[in-house]
Backbone as CSV, one residue per row, in Angstrom:
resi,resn,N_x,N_y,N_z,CA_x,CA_y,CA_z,C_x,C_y,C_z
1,UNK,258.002,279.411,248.627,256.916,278.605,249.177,256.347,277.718,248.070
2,UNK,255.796,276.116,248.149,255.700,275.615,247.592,253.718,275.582,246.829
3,UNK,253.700,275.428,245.782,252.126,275.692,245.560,251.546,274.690,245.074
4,UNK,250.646,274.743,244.881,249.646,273.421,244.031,248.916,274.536,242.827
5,UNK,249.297,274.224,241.677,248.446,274.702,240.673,247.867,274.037,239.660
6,UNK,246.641,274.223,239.237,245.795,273.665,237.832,246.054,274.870,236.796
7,UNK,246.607,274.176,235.643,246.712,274.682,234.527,245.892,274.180,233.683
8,UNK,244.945,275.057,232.542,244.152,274.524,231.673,244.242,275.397,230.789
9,UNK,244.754,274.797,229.621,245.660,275.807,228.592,244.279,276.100,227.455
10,UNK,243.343,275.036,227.590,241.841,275.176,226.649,241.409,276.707,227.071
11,UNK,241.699,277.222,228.651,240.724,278.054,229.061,241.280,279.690,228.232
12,UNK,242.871,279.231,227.704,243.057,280.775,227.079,243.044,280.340,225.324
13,UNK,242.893,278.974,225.022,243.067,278.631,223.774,241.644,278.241,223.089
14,UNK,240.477,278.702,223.740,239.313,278.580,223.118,238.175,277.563,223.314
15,UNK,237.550,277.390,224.484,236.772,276.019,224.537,235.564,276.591,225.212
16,UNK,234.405,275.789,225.414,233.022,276.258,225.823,233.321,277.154,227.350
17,UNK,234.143,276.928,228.422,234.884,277.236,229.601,235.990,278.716,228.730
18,UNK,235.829,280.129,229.287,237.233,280.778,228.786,237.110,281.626,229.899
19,UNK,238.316,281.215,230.876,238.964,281.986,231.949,239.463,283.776,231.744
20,UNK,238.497,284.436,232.255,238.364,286.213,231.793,240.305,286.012,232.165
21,UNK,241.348,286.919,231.278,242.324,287.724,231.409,242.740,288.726,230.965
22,UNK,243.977,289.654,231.572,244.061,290.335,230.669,245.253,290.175,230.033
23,UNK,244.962,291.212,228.711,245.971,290.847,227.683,247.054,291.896,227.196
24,UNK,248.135,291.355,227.650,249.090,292.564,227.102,249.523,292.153,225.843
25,UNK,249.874,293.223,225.350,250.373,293.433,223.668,251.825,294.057,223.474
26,UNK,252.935,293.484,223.410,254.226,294.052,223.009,254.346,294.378,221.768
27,UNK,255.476,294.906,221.517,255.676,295.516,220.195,256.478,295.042,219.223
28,UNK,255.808,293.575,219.381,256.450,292.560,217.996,255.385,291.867,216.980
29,UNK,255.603,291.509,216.347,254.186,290.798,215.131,252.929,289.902,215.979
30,UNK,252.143,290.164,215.158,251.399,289.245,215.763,250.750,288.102,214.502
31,UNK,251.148,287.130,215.383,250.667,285.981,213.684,249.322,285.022,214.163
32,UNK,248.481,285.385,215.604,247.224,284.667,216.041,246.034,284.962,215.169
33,UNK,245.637,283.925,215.446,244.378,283.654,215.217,243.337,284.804,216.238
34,UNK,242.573,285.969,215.739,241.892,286.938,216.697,240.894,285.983,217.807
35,UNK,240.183,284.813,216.960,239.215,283.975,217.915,239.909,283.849,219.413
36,UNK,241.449,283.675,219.695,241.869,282.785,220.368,242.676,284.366,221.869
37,UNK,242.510,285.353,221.510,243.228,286.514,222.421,241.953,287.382,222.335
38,UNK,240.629,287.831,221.647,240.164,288.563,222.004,238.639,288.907,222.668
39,UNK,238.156,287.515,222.657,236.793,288.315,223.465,236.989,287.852,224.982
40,UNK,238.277,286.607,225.716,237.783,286.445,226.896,238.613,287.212,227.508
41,UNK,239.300,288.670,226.852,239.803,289.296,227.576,238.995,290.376,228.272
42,UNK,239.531,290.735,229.508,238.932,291.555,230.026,239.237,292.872,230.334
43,UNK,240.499,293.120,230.132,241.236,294.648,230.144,242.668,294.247,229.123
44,UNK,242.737,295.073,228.639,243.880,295.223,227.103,244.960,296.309,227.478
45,UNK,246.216,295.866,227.414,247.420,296.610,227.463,248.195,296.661,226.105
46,UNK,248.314,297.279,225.528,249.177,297.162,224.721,250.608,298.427,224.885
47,UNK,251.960,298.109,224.587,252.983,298.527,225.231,253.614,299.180,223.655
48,UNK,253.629,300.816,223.421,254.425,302.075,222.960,253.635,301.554,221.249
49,UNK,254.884,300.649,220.792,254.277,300.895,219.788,253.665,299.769,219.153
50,UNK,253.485,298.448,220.046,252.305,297.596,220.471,251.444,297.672,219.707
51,UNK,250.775,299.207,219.969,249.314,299.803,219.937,249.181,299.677,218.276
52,UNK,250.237,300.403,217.558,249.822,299.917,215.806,249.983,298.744,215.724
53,UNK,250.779,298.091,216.158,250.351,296.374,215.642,249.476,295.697,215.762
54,UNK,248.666,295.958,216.997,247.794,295.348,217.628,246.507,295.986,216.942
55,UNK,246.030,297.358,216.349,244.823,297.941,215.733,245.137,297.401,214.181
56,UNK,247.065,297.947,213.506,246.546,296.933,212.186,246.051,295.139,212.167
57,UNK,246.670,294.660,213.426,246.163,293.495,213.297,244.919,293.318,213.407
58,UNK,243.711,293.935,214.577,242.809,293.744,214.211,241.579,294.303,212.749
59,UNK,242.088,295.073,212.274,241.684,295.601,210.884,242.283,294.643,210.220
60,UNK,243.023,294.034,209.814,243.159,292.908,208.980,242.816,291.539,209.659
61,UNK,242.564,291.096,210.414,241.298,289.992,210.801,240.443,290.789,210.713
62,UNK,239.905,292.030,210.727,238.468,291.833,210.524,237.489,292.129,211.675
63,UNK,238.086,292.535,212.574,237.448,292.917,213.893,237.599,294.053,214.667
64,UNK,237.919,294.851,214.011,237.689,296.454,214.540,236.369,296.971,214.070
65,UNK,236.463,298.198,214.604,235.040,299.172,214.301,233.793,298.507,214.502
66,UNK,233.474,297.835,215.751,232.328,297.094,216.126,232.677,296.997,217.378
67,UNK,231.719,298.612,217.598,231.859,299.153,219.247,233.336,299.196,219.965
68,UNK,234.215,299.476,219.179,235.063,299.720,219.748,236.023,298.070,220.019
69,UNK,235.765,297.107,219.254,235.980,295.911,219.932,237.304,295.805,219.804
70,UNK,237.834,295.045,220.818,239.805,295.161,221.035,240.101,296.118,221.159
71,UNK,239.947,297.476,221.371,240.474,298.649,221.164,241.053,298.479,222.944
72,UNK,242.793,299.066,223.018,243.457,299.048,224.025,242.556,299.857,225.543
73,UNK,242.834,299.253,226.594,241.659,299.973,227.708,242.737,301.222,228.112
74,UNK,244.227,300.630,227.837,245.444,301.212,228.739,246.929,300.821,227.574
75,UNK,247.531,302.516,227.759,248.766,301.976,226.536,249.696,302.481,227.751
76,UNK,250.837,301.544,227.874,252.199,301.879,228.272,252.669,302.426,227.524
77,UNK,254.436,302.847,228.162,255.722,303.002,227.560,255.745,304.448,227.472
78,UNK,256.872,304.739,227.052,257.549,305.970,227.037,257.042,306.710,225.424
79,UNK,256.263,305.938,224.814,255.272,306.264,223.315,256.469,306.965,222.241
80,UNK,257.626,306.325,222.350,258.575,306.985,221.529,258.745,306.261,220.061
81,UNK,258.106,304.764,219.982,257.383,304.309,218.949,255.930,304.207,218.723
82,UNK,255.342,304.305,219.133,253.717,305.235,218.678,253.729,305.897,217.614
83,UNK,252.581,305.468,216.582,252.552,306.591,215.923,251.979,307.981,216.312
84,UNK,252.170,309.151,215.703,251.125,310.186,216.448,249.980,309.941,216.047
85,UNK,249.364,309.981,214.723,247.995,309.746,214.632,247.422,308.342,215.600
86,UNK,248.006,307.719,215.709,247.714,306.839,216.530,247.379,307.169,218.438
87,UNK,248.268,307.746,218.595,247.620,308.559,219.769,246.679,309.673,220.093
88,UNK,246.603,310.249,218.786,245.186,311.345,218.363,244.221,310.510,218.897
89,UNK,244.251,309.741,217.776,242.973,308.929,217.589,242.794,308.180,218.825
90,UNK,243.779,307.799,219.544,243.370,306.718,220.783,242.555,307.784,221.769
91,UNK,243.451,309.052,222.059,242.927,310.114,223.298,241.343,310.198,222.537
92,UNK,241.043,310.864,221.720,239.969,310.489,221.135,238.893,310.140,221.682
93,UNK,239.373,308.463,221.444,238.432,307.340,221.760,238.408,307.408,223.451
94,UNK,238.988,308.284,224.209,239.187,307.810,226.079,240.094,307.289,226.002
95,UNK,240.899,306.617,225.446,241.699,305.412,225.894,242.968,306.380,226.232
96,UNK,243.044,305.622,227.658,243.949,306.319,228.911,245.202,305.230,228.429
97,UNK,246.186,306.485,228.568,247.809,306.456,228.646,248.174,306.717,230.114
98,UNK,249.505,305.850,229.492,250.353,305.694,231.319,251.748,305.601,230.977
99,UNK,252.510,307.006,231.116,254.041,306.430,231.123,254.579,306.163,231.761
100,UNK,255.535,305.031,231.461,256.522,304.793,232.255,257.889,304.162,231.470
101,UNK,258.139,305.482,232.051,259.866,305.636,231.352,261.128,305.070,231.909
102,UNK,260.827,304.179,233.494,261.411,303.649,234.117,262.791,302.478,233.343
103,UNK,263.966,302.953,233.159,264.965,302.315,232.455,265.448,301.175,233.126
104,UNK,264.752,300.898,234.067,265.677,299.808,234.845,264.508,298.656,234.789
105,UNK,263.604,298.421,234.222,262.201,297.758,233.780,262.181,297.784,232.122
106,UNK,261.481,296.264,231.978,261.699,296.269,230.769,260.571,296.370,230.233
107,UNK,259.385,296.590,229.148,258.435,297.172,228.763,257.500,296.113,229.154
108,UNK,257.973,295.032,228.864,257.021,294.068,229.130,256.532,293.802,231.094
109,UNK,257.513,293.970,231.501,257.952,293.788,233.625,256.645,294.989,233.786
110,UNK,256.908,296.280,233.238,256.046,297.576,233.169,254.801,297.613,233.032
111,UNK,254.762,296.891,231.915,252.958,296.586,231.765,252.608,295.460,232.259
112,UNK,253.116,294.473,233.315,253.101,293.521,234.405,252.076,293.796,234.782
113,UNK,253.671,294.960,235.601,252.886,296.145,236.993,251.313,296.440,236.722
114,UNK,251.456,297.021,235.437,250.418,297.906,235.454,248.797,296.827,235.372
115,UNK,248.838,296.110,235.066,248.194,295.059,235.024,248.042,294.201,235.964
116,UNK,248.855,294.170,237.164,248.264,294.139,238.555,247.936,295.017,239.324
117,UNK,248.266,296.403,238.734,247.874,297.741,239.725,246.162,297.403,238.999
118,UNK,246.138,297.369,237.880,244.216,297.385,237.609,243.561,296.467,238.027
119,UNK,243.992,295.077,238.695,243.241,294.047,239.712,241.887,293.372,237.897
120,UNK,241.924,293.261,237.005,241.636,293.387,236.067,241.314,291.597,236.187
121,UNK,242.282,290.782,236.145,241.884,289.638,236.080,243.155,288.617,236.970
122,UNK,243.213,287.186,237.087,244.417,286.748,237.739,245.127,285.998,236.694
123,UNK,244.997,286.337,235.934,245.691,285.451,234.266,245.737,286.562,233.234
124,UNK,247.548,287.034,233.085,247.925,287.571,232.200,248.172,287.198,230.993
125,UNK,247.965,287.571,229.573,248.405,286.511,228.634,249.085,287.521,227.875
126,UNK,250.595,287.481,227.535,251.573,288.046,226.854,251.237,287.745,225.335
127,UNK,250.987,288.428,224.268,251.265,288.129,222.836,252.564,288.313,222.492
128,UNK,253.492,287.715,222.042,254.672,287.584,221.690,255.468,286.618,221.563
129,UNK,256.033,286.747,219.483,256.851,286.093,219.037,257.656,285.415,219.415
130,UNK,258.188,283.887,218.971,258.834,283.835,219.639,260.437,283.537,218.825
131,UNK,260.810,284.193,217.487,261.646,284.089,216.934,262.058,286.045,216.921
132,UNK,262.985,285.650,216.058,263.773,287.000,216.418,265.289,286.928,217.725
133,UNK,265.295,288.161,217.750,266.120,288.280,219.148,266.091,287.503,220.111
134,UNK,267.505,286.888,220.570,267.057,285.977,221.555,267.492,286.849,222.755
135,UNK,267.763,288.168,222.897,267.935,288.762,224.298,266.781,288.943,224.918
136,UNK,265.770,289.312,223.834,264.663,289.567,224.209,263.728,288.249,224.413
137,UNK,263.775,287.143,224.147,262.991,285.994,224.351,263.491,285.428,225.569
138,UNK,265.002,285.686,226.146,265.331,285.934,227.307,264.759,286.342,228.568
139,UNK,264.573,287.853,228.006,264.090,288.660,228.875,262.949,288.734,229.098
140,UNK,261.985,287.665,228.368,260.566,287.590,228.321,260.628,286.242,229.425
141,UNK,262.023,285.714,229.186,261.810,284.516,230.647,261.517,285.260,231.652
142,UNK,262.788,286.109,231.596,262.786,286.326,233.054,261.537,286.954,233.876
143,UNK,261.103,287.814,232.905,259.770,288.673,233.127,259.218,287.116,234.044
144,UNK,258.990,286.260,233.106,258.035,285.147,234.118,258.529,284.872,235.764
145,UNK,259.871,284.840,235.578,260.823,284.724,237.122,260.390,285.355,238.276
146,UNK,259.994,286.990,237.781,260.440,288.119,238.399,258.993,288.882,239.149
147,UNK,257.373,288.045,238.446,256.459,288.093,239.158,255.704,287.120,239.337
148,UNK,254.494,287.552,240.475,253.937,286.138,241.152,252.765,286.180,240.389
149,UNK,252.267,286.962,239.268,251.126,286.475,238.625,250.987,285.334,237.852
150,UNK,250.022,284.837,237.344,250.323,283.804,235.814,250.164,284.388,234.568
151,UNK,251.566,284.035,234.257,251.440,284.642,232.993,251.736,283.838,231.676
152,UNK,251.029,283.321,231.346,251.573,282.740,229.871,251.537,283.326,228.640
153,UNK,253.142,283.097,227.803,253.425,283.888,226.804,253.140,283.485,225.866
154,UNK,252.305,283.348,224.431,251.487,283.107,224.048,251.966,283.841,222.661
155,UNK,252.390,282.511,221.477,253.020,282.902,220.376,251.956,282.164,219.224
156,UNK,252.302,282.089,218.138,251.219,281.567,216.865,251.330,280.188,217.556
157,UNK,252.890,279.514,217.597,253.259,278.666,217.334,253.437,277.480,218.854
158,UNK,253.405,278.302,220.082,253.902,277.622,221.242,252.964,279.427,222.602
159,UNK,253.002,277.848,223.503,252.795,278.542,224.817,253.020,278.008,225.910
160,UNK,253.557,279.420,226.802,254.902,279.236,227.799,254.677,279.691,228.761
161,UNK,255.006,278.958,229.939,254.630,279.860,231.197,255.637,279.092,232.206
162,UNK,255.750,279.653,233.637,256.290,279.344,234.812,255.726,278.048,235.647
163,UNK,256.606,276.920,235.904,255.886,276.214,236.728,256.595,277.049,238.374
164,UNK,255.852,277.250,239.176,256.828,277.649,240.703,256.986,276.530,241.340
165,UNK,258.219,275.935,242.286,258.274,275.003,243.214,257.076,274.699,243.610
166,UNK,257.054,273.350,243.688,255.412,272.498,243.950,255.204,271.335,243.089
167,UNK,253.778,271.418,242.926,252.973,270.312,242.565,252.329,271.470,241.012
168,UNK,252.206,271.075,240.143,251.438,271.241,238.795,250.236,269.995,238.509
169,UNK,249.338,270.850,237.770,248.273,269.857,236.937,248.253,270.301,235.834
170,UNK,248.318,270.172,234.576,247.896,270.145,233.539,247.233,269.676,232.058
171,UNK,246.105,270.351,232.184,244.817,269.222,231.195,245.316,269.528,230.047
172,UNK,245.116,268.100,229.551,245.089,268.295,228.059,244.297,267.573,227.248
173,UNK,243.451,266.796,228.073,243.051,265.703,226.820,242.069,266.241,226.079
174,UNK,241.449,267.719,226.223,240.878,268.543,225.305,242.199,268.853,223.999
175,UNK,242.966,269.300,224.244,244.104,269.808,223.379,244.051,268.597,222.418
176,UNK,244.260,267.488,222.389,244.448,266.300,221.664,242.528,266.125,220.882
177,UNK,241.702,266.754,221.251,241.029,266.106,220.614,240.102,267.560,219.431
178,UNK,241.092,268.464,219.149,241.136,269.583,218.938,242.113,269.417,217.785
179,UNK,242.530,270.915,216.703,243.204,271.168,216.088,244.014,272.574,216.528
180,UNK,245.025,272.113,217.850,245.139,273.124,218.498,246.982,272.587,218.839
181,UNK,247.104,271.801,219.264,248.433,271.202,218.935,249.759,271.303,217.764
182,UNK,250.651,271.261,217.733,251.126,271.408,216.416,251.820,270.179,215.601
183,UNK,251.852,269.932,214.544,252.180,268.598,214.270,252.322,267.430,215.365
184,UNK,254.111,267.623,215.940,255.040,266.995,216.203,254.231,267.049,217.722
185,UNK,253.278,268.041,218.269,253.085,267.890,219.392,254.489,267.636,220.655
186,UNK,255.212,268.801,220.763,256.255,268.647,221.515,255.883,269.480,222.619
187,UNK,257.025,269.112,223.334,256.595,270.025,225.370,258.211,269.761,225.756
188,UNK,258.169,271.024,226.405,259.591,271.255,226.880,259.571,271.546,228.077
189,UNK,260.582,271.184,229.057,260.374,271.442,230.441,261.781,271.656,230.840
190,UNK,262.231,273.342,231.205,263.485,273.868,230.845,264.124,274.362,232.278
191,UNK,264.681,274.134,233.319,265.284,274.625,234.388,266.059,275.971,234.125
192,UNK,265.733,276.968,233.848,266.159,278.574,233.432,266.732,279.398,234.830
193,UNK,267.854,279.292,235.479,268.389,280.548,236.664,268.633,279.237,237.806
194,UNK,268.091,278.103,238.308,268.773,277.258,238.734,268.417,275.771,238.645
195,UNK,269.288,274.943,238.983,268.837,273.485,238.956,267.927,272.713,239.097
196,UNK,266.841,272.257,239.061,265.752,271.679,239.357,265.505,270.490,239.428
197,UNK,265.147,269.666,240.723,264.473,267.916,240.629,263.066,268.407,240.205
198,UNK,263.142,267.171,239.165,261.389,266.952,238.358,261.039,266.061,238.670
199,UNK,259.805,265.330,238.923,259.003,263.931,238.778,257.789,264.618,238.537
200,UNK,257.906,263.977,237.202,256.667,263.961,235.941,255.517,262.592,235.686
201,UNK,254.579,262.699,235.487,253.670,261.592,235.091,252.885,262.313,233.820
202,UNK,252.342,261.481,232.475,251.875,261.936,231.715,252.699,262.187,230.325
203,UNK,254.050,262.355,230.631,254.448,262.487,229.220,255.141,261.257,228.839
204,UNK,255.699,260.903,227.641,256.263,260.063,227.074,257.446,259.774,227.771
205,UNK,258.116,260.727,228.119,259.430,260.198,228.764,259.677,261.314,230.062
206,UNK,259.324,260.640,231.114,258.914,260.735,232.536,260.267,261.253,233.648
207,UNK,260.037,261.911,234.079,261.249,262.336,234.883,260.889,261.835,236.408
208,UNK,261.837,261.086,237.249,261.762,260.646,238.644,262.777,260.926,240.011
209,UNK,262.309,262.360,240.149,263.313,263.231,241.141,264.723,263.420,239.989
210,UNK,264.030,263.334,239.073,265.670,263.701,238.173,266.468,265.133,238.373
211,UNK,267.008,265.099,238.154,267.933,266.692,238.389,268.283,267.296,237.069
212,UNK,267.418,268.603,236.852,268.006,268.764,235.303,268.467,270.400,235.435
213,UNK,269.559,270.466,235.114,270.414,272.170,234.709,270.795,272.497,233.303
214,UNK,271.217,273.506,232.671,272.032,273.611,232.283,273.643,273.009,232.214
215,UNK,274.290,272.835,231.286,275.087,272.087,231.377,275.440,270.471,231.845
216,UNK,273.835,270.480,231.753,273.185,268.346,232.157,272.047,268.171,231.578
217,UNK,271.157,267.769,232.176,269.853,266.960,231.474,269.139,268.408,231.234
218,UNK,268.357,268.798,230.352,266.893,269.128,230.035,266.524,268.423,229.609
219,UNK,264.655,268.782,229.353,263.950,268.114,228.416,263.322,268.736,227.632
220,UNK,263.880,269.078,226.572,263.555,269.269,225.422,262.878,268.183,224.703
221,UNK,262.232,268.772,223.434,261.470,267.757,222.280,260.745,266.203,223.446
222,UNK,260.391,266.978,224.518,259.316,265.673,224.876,258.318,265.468,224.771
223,UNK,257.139,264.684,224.874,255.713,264.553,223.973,254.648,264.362,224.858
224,UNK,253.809,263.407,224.794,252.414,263.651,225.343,252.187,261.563,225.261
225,UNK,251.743,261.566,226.215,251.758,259.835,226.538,249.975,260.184,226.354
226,UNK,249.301,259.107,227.088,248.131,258.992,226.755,247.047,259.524,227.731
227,UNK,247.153,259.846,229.025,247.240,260.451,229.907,247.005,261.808,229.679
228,UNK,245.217,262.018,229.961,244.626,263.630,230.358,245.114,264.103,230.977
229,UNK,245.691,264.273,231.964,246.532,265.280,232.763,248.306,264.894,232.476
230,UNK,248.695,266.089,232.739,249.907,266.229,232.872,251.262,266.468,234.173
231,UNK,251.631,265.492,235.015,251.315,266.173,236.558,252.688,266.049,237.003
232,UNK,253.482,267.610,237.498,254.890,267.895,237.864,254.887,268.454,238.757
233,UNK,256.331,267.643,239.264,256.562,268.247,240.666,257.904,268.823,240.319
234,UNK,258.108,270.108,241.039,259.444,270.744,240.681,259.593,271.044,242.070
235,UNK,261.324,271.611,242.527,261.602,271.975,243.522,262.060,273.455,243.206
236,UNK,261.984,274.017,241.981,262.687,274.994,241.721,262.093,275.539,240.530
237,UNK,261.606,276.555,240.256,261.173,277.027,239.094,260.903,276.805,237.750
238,UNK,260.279,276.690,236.882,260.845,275.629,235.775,259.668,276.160,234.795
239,UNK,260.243,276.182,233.300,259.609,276.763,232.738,258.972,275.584,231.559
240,UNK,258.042,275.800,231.669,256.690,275.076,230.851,256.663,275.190,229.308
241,UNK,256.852,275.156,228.446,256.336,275.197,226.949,256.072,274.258,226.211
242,UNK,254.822,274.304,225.170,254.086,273.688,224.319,253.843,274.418,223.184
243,UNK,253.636,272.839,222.074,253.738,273.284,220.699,252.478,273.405,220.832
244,UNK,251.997,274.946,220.034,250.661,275.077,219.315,250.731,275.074,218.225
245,UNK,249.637,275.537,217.493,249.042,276.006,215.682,247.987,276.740,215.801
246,UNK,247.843,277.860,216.280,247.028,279.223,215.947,247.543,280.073,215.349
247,UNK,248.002,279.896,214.042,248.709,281.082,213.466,247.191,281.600,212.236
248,UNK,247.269,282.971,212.235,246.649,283.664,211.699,246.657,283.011,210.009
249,UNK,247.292,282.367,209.769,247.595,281.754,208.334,247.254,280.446,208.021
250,UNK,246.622,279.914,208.999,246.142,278.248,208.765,245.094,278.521,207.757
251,UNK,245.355,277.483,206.902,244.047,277.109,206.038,242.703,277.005,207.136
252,UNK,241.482,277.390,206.165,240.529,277.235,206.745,239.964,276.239,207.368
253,UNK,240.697,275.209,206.519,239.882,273.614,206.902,240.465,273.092,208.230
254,UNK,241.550,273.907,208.651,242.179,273.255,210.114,242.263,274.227,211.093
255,UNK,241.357,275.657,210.881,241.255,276.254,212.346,240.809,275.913,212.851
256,UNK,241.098,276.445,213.971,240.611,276.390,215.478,239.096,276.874,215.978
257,UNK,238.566,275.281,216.563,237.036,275.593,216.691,236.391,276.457,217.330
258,UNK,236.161,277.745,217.602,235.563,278.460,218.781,234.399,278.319,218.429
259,UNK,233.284,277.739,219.774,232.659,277.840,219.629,231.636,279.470,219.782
């Protein structure tokens, strides 16, 4: 079925407006900026062994032990990378565990679920890398394929999400007047599982009922025209990504403004 959606990427990347979600945590690095994943969340998943990356990360930004802040609401997985003191200490604190050892689900699909079983918020935001393994950056597509929430995956460097058959909006002319972009300011618009007609308005180089697959056109390395909104029509699924710069390592003089 075909949809109409507004995307406003300011509302998970930090602006006077921040759309409550929740936030799952996989069990790969995390290189963000804490301003930009942790207060407009509203329920916290973090997945097995997630959970130490996600507590040393916040002890090294600087934002633990103040009331409990970021501390996971809900840990997935089968906890076979967990540390133990780490689960001492979580039962401890209340913080409720949930396994699921289900092999035919992948950790991330798992803590989806579980994150629409808690009705928690309607905007999921995935933390996760996006170098490394590419089975797994794969399988982090498909995760987007495979449910009807929104979920954008959300790396130092770029953020990615599902357009579904339809109509898209997407703001940006906040992004441009921000230090939130990344240099080159690139946008990719990738037909992933089948073929897709695009007609685009807003970017530099415009698609008009074009047909793009594998093994023919994508659009890769495309940019940003002058044009506050960003506005696509797809007939077929199509996956969204943009260059950011929230990495936990920016000089001071070019983070990111929260107010």
């Amino acid at each position: 079925m075909d949809c109409s959606t507004l995307w406003e990427p300011l509302s998970f990347l930090g602006t006077e407006y921040r759309e409550p979600f929740t936030l799952v945590i996989l069990n790969q690095p995390i290189s963000i900026k804490k301003e930009c994943v942790i207060f407009p969340a509203v329920y916290r998943i973090t997945v097995d062994g997630g959970t130490d990356r996600w507590l040393d990360w916040l002890e090294a930004s600087g934002a633990c032990g103040v009331s409990n802040l970021g501390l996971p609401d809900l840990i997935t997985g089968d906890f076979d990378s967990i540390r133990p003191d780490t689960m001492i200490t979580l039962k401890e604190k209340s913080v409720c565990f949930e396994s699921t050892p289900d092999q035919d689900l992948t950790d991330f699909s798992k803590a989806v679920k579980c994150a629409k079983e808690k009705q928690a918020a309607n905007l999921i935001i995935a933390i996760c890398e996006v170098s490394g393994r590419l089975d797994q950056i794969l399988s982090q597509l498909n995760t987007l394929h495979t449910h009807e929430e929104r979920i954008v995956l959300l790396s130092s460097c770029s953020a990615t999400w599902l357009l579904r058959p339809g109509s898209h909006e997407i703001y940006v002319s906040g992004l441009k007047s921000r230090d939130i972009l990344s240099h080159d300011r690139w946008i990719g618009l990738i037909p992933v599982g089948a073929p897709s007609r695009v007609t685009t308005s807003g970017l530099k180089w415009n698609l008009d009922n074009t047909e793009m697959k594998f093994g023919g056109l994508i659009s890769s390395s495309n940019t940003y025209s002058n044009d506050p909104v960003i506005k696509i029509k797809t007939d077929q699924p199509l996956i969204w990504s943009m260059g950011i710069d929230i990495s936990n390592n920016k000089k001071s003089g070019n983070q990111l403004n929260i107010p």
